[in-house]
C-alpha positions in Angstrom: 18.9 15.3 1.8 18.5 11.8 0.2 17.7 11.8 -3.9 13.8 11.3 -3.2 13.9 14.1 -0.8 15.6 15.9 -3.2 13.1 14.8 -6.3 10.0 15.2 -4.0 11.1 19.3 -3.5 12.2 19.7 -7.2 8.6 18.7 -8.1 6.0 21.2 -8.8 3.8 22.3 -6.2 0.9 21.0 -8.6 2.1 17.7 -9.4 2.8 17.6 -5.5 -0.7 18.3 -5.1 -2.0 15.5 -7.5 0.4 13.0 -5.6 -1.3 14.1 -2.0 -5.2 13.9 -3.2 -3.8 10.2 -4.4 -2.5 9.4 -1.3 -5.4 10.2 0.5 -8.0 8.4 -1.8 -6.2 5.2 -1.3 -5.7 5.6 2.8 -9.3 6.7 3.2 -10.8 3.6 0.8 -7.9 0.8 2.2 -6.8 0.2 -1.2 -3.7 -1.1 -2.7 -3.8 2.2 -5.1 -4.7 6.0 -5.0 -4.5 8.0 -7.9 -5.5 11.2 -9.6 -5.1 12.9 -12.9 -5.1 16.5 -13.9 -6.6 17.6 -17.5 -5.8 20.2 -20.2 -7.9 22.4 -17.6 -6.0 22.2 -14.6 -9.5 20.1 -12.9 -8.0 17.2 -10.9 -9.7 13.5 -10.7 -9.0 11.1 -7.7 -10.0 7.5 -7.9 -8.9 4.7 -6.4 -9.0 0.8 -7.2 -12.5 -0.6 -8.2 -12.7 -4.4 -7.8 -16.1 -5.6 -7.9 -17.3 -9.1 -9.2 -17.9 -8.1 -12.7 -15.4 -4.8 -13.1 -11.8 -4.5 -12.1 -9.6 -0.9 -12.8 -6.8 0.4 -11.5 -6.9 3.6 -9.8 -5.3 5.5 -12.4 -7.7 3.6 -15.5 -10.3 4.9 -13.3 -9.1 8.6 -12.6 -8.5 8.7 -16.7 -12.0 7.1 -17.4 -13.1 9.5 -14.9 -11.6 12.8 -16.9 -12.9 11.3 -20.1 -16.6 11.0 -19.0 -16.3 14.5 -17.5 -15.1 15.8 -20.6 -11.6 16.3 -20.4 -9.6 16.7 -23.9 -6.0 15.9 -22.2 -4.3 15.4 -19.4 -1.4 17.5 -18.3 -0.1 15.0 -15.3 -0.6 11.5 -13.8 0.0 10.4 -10.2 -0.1 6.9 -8.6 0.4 5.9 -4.9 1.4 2.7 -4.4 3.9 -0.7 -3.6 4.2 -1.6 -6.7 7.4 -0.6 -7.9 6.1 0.8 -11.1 2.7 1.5 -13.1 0.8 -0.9 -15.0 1.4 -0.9 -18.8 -2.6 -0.7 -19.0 -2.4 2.6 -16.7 0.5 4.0 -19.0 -1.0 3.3 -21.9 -4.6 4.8 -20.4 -2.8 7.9 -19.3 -1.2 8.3 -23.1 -4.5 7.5 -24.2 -5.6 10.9 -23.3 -2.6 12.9 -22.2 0.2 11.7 -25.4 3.6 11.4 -24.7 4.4 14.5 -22.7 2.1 13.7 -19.7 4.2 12.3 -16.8 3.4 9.5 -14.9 4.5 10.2 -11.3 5.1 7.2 -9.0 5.1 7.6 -5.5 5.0 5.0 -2.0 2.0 4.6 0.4 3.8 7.5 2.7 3.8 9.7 -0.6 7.1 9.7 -1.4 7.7 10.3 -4.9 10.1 7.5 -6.7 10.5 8.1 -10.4 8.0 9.6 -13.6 7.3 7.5 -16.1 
């Protein structure tokens, strides 16, 4: 097994799940990202990029401004799919925003591969 391999079966099956529902939001839309976010709760948001003439968000500013307008208190886990080699600082700072220090930001490829937690 390579490292990823080995990372992506370490993970836990729900932060798995968080990276899947991500990688299907961006492949179903044709976006460069997919993300989703799962609050205090255990409820899971998926969003992908917005990019409209007058508004412009990431997938994962839009899965957290999704949680917040749903009601969420904190955010548990953060998952991003795509080329860029790593999050935004705006998405980082989005997710601790809502989620503090202890909520991971996983990064993962377009195939769902995960590559590191921020």
């Amino acid at each position: 097994m390579t490292d990823q391999t080995e990372q992506t079966a370490a993970l836990d099956p729900e932060d798995k799940k968080i990276i899947t529902l991500a990688r299907s939001a961006r492949a179903r839309n044709g976006v460069a990202e997919g993300a989703a976010v799962r609050d205090e709760t255990g409820r899971t948001y998926v969003a992908c990029t917005v990019a409209l003439p007058s508004l412009k968000l990431t997938a994962l500013q839009t899965a957290v401004a999704m949680a917040v307008a749903s009601g969420a208190k904190g955010l548990e886990a953060a998952a991003v799919v795509t080329e860029a080699e790593a999050p935004a600082e705006g998405d980082l700072a989005a997710v601790r925003d809502l989620g503090g220090p202890s909520a991971p930001v996983l990064l993962a490829g377009p195939d769902g591969t995960f590559r590191q937690a921020f």
